[in-house]
Every structure is written in C-alpha cells, then in structure tokens.
C-alpha positions in Angstrom: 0.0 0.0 0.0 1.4 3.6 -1.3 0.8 7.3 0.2 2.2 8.4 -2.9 2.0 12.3 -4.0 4.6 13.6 -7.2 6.1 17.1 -6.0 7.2 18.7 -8.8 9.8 21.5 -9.1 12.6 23.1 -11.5 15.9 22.5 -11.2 17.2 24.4 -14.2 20.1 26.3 -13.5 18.4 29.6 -13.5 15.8 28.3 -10.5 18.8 27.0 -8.3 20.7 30.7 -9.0 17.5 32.2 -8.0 16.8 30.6 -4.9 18.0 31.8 -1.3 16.9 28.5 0.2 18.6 25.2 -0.7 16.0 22.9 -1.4 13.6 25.3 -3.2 15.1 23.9 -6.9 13.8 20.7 -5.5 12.9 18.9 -9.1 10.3 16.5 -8.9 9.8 14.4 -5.7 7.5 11.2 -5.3 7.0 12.1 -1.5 5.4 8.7 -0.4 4.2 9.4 3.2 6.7 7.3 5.2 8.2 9.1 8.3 6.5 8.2 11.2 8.5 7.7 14.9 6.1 6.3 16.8 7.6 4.6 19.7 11.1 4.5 18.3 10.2 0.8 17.0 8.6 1.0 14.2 6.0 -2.1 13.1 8.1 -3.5 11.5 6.2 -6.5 11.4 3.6 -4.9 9.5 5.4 -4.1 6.5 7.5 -6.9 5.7 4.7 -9.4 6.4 2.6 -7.6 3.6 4.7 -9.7 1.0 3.5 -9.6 -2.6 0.5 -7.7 -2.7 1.9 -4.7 -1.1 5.4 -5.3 -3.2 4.2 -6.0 -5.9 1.9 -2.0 -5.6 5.3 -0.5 -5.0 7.5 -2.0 -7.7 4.1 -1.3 -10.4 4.2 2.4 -9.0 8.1 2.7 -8.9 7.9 1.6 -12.5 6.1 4.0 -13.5 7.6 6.6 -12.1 10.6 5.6 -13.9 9.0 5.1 -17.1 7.1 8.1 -16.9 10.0 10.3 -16.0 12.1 8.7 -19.1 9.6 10.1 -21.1 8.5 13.1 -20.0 12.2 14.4 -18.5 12.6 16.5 -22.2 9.2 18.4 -22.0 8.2 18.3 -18.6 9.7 22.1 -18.1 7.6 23.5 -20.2 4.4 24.4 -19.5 2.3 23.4 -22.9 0.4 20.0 -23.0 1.4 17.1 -22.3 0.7 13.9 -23.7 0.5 11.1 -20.5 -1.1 7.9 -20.4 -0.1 6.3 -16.9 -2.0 2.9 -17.4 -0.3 2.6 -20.7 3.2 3.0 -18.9 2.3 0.8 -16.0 1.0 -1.9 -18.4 3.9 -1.8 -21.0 6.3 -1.1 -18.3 8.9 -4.8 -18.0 8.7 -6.2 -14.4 10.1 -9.3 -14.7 13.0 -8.3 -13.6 12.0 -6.1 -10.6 12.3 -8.4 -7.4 10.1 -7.9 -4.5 11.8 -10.2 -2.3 15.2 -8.4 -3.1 13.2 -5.1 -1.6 12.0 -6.7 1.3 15.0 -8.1 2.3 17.2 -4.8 1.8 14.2 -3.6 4.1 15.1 -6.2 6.7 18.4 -6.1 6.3 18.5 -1.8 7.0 15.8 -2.2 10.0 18.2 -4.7 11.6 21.3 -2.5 11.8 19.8 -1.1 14.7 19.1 2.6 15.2 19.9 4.2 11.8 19.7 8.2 13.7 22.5 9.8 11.9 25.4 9.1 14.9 24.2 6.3 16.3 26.0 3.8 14.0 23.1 2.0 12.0 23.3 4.8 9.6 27.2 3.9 8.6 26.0 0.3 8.7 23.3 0.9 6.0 25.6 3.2 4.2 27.9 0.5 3.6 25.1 -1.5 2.5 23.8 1.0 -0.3 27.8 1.1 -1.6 27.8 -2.7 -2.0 24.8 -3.3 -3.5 25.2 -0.6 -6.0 28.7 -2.1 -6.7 26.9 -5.6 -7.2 25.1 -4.2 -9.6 28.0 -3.1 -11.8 27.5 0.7 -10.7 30.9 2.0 -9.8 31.1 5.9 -10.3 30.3 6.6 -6.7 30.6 9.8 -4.7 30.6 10.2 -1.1 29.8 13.4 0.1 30.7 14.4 3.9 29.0 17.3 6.2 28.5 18.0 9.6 25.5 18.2 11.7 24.5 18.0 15.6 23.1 15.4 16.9 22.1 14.4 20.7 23.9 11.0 20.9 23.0 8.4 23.8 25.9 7.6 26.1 24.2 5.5 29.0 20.6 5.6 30.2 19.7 3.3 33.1 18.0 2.9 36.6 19.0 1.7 39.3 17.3 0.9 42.9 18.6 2.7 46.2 21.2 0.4 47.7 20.2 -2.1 44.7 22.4 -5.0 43.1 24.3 -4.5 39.8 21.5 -7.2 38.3 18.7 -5.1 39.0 20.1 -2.3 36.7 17.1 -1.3 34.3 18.4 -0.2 30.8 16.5 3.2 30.1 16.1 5.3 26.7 16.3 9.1 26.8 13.8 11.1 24.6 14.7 13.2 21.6 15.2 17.0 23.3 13.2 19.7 24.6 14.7 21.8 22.0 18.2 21.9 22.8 17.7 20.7 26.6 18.8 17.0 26.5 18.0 14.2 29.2 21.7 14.4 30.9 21.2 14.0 34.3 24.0 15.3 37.0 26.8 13.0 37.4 24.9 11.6 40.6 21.9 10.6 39.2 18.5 11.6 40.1 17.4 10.1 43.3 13.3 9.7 44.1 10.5 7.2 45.1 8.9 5.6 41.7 5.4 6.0 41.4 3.0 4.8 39.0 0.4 7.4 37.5 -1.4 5.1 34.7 -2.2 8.2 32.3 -1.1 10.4 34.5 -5.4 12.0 34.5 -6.4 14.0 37.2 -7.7 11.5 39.2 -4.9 9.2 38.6 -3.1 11.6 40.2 -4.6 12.3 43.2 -3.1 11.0 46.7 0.3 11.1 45.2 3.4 12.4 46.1 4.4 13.6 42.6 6.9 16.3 44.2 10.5 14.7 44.6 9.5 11.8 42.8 10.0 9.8 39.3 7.2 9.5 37.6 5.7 6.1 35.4 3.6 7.0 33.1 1.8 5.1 30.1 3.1 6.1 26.5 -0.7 6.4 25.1 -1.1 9.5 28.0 -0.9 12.2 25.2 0.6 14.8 27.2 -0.3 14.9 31.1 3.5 14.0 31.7 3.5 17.8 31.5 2.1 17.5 35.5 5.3 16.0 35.9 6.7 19.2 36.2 4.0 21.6 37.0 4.1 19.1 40.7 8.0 19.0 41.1 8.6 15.2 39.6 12.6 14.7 39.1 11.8 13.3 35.8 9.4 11.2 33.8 9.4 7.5 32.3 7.5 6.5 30.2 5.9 2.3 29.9 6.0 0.8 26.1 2.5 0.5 24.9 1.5 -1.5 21.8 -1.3 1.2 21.4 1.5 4.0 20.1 0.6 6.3 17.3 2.6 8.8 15.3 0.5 11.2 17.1 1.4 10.0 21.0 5.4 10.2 19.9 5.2 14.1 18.3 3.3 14.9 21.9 6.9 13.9 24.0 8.8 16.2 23.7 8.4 20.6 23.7 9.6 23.4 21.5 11.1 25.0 24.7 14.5 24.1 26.8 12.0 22.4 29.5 14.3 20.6 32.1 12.4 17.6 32.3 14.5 14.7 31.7 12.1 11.9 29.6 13.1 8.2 29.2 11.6 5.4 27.7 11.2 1.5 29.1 10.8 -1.0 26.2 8.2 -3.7 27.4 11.0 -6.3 27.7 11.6 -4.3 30.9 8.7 -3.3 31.5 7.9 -5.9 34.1 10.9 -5.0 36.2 9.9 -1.0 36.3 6.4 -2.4 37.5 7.8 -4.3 40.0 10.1 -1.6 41.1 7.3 0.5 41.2 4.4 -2.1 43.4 7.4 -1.8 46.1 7.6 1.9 46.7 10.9 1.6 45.5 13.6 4.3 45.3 15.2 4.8 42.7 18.0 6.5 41.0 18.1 7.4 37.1 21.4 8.3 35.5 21.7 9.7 31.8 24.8 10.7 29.5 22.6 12.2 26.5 25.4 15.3 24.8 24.9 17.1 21.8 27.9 16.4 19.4 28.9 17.5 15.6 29.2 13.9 14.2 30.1 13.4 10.1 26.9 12.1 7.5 27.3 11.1 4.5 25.4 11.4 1.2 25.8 9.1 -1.7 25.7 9.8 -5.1 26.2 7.2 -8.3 25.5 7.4 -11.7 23.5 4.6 -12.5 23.3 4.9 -16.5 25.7 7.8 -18.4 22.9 8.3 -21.1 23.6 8.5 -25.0 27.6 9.0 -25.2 26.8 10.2 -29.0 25.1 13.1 -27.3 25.8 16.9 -27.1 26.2 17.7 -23.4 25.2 20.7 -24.1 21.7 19.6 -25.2 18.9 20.8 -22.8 17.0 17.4 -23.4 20.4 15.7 -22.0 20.1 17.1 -19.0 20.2 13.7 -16.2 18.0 12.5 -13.9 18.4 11.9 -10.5 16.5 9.7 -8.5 16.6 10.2 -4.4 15.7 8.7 -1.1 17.1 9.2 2.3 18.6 6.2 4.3 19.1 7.6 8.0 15.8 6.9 10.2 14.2 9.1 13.3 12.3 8.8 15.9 11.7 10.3 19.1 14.0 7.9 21.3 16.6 8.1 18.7 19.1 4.7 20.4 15.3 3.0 19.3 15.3 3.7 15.8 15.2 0.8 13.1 13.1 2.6 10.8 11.6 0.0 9.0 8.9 2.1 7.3 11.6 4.8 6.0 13.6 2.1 5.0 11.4 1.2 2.3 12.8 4.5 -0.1 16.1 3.6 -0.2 15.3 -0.1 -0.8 13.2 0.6 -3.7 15.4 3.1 -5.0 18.6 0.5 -4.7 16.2 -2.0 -6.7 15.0 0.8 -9.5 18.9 1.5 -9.8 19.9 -2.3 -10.4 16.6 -2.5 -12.8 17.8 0.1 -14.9 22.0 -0.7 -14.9 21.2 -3.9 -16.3 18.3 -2.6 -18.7 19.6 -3.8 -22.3 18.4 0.1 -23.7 19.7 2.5 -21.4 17.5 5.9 -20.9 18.8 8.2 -23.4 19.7 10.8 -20.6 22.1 10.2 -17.9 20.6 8.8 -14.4 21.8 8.7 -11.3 21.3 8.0 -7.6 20.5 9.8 -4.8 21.1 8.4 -1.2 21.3 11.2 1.5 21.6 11.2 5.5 20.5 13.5 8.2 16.8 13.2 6.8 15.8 13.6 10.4 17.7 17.1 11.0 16.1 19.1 9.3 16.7 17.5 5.9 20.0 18.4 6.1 21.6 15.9 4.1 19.8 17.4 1.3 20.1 20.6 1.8 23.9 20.1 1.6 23.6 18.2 -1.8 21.7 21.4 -3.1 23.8 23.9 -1.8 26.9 22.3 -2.8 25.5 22.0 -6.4 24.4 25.7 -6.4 27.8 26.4 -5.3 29.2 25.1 -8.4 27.1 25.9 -10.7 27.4 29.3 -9.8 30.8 29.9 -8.3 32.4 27.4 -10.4 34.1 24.0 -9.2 37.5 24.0 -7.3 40.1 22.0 -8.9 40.3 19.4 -6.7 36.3 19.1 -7.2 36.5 19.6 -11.4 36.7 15.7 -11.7 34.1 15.0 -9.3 31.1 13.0 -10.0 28.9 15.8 -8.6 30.9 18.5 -10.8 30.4 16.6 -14.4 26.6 15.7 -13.6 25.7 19.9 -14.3 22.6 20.8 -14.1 19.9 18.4 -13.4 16.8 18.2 -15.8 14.7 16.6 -13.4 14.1 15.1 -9.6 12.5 12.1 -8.3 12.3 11.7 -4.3 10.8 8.2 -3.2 9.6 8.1 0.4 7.6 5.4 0.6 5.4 3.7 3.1 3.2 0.8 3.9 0.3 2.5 5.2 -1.8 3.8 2.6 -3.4 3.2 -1.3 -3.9 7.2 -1.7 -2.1 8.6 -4.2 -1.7 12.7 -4.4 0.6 14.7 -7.3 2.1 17.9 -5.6 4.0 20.3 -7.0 5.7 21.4 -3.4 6.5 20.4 -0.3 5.8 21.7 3.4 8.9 21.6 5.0 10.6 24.9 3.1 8.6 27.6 1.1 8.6 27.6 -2.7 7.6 29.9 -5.3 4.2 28.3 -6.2 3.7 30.4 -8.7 6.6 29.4 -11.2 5.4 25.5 -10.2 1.9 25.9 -10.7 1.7 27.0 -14.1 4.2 24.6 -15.9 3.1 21.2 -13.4 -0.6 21.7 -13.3 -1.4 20.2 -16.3 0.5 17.0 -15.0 -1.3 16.4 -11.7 -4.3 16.8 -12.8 -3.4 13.8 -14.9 -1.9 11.5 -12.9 
C-alpha cells in the first residue's frame, strides 16, 4: 500500500541561482508518506509481512515513475500539454526483472542494523550496504559526500534501585530534546521514590506524592507527563505500549529548553519498572545524553551515463536523479530501526539495479541519490543542493573539477521516493511543506501533469 504524492519543481540552473533557500530547486519528488516515529520501533512487522501484494503495488508504481519520468524528462519544463497515459506505462512497463523479495529483504536487512539516527552507527552500517549493493550491480562511479551536523547521541541511560544489586540495573532510553535541553542527568543521578500514575489523568493523580519523585507513566497519555513538572517530579518514564501512534510520539517532547529529563522503558523491561514500582521503591536514574557535531554522509552514483553520441550541451540531456534518504528518526533516537523509511532507499537501490542492467539505457544520464541526516532538518539534502548551487554558480575548485557531482551539471529533473506501507492514496504535488517555494513558477508549468496523474 502507497501514500504516494509527485512534487514537482525546476531544477534548471536559472531556479537553483534564483533561490535563497537550498531545497527550493527541489525537481520533482515522489513524496510517499513514510516518516513516522512512533515509539522509536517501528511495526516493522507490518510491512515486511505484507509480501506480494503490497510489493508488488510498489515496484508497479516505482515503474512508473521511472518510465514516466524517461519520457516526459525533455518536456516536462515546459508548460504546454502534455501527452500522458499512466496505465499505458504501467501496463507496458517490463517487471520481470523487478524483485520484490530483493526489496523486502534490503528492508530487513537496513531495519536490523539497529538505530539508523544519523550518529548512532546504523546509519554507517546501512551506508555500507547501499555502496555494496550498487557495486553488485555493476554501478561503480560513486561519490561520497561528507557534512557535519548536531546530533544528541545516547551515552548511558539506566535505573538503578537505592542500595540495589548490579543485576537489577534497568536499561532506560532518553527522549529526543526539549529543544536543545537533552535528558543528561547530574553525574549523581536523580534520586526519588517511583510512582505509577497510569495516564497520569487528574484522578490518577490524586493521593500522590508527585513532588520529589519519578514519575511512570503510560506512553498512550498524550501529554499529562507535562504534570510531571508543574508538581516538582525529578523526571518522567514512560511504559512501552502497543497502542502508540505517530500522534502520541510528536506529543513527548516541547519546542522550549523544559528541564524535564524523559526516558523510555521498552516492554522487555517493563515488568521489572512495575515491580520496582508495586514496592515503593527508590530509585535513581542516571543519563549521558550530549549534543555532538558527528560526520553524515550522502551518496551519489551514476547509474546509466545516457547516450555518449550526445551533445552535453543539449537541454534534453540534462540527467535524472533519483533520491531517497537512508538515516531513520524517531523520538528515542538509540530506538530507531526505521523499517517504514527504509522502504525508499530499498526501492530506489532495486530501481537503480533495474535500470543498470536494462539492455536500452535511458537516453539521458541517471543517477542515484542516497542522502543522511533526513531527520535534521533534511540536512543531508540541503547540503547536496547547496553544494551544487555552489558550483554551478561559483564554479568548481580544482580538486572538485573531476568530481562526479561536478560533471553531472545541471539536473533536468528530480525524483524523491519516500515510501510507506500504510496507505493506497495517491496525491501529485508540485511542493512540499517543509521549506517555502515559489508556487507560482510551479503551478503553471506542473498543473497540467497532476491533474493527470
């Protein structure tokens, strides 16, 4: 099943000299729904269980798209009619060769490198993952491209009761930040009774001593562990609940430098918190959580070099560039397989075999997109764009001339997959949310193009 919506956007050379912002030349991007931290373990489950039918939706839809863009890349910048038949493309389009199980078990493979939060190791795991599979599939022109950017990193989380033995240590996971105000705790810990508040309502509440203490709270309490503080609690933890939503993890954490350290208890420990807690035990919680500049890396191939008969120069050879993001997020960021947002980069690493090994290349040059730090603030992109802007406009350095990023130029047109498992809607957009863009300049030359697809 496929959120999918097309956001379309120029990338001509003139657009990405215009902009201020560096992901307003965004090209085209298949945003398909996707990001969604929910406990910090994703349902994993879920997705790779759907099998065939669901797989068999993506790779029809992910065929498409690359048909569709292959035929439409010369004209799609201008704003006159164009001439689309999407069931024609889906039906003509060869999928014999487009594996399913290959997706399913990059997916696996990616969601069992543990967290993939740009830091916290998965990430480098999966990048060597994406290198070696395009290299399998006889893509070699590969670029890495490094950049900085904060995250809060997870040295030690864990519980401990007063005067307790080292065996009855409870492993604990810190929340993403109150802004910039992470979970540390002082050297000595935090020292207080633990006390069970259910969903921390009102009534629940009542005949407690919340001041002084640390709180245990269900995860499905939207946000009364907001008491926590108003009554003087040392700090809040919250109990794993199989009723999480997308909606219960965005409520966890505040816009504002609140000094309320957060933790979360996985339900394999779950039993041992209760028990602490049917004891009027006290307890002392201890955190490492620091903010540190840690190196991401984006990955760029080129999957097919296009016509070599060709003038560069020719606006119709302009390439193609398909993207997804491989990093994950979620709001206890050591917790963060990211199964669902591994599905992108899975698809895209199947899409890029498909079409090395396709006995008629494209005509125009494509190549592959993999960024990191999708969960700050898209900043792996951002630092694709701007580097490319630099270029283009400043001119490459010499030690960049030979770069695959410095003889791709231009880009003609842009294809984002982020894909989930959750939905069969399908929307065409020609912008995104996250940044603004001119909607004007999109409007008139991609209308005509949603409204058919």
């Amino acid at each position: 099943m496929i959120d999918c919506g097309l956001q379309i956007a120029d990338l001509s050379s003139e657009a990405l000299a215009e902009e201020d912002c560096g992901l307003r030349g965004a090209g085209a991007s298949m945003r398909m729904g996707g990001t969604d931290s929910e406990t910090g373990t994703d349902r994993r489950r879920g997705l790779i269980a759907g099998g065939g039918a669901r797989g068999a939706v993506w790779v029809a839809l992910a065929v498409a798209a690359v048909a569709l863009t292959v035929v439409l890349a010369a004209r799609i910048a201008r704003p006159h009619g164009l001439a689309l038949e999407v069931s024609t493309i889906v039906e003509t389009s060869d999928q014999r060769d487009l594996s399913v199980d290959r997706i399913a078990a990059t997916v696996r493979k990616l969601a069992g490198y543990g967290s993939r939060v740009t830091g916290y190791g998965g990430d480098r795991r999966a990048e060597e993952l994406i290198r070696r599979q395009l290299r399998q599939a006889g893509i070699t022109d590969i670029q890495l491209q490094p950049f900085q950017v904060a995250v809060p990193i997870t040295e030690s989380a864990y519980l401990t009761p007063q005067a307790g033995r080292s065996d009855e240590v409870v492993p604990l996971h810190p929340l993403w930040p109150n802004l910039a105000r992470t979970s540390q705790t002082p050297p000595d810990g935090l020292t207080g009774p633990l006390v069970y508040v259910g969903k921390g309502t009102d009534a629940e509440l009542a005949g407690k001593k919340i001041a002084g203490s640390i709180l245990l709270i269900d995860w499905d309490s939207d946000r009364q562990w907001l008491s926590a503080g108003e009554f003087g609690a040392k700090a809040v933890i919250f109990r794993a609940s199989d009723r999480g939503t997308g909606y219960a993890a965005r409520e966890k954490f505040l816009t504002v430098p609140a000094n309320i350290p957060r933790f979360y208890v996985t339900e394999a420990d779950a039993p041992a918190m209760d028990a602490l807690a049917r004891s009027n035990a006290t307890v002392t919680v201890r955190c490492r959580m620091d903010w540190r500049q840690v190196e991401a890396r984006n990955i760029l191939a080129l999957v097919t070099p296009g016509d070599p008969s060709a003038d560069p120069g020719d606006p119709d050879q302009t390439p193609i560039i398909f993207h997804a993001y491989y990093d994950s997020i979620s709001v206890v960021p050591s917790l963060s397989p990211g199964a669902e947002q591994a599905c992108g980069a899975a698809v895209l690493l199947e899409l890029a075999r498909f079409l090395a090994e396709m006995p008629a290349a494209p005509r125009r040059p494509v190549y592959a997109l993999l960024t990191a730090g999708h969960g700050q603030s898209l900043s792996g992109m951002i630092h694709f764009v701007s580097e490319l802007r630099r270029g283009l406009g400043e001119g490459w350095t010499q030690a960049e001339s030979d770069s695959l990023l410095a003889r791709m130029g231009p880009p003609g047109l842009f294809v984002g997959l982020d894909l989930t498992s959750r939905s069969e809607r399908m929307g065409v957009f020609c912008a995104g949310h996250f940044r603004g863009q001119n909607l004007s300049r999109l409007r008139s030359k991609y209308s005509v193009l949603g409204q058919r697809l």
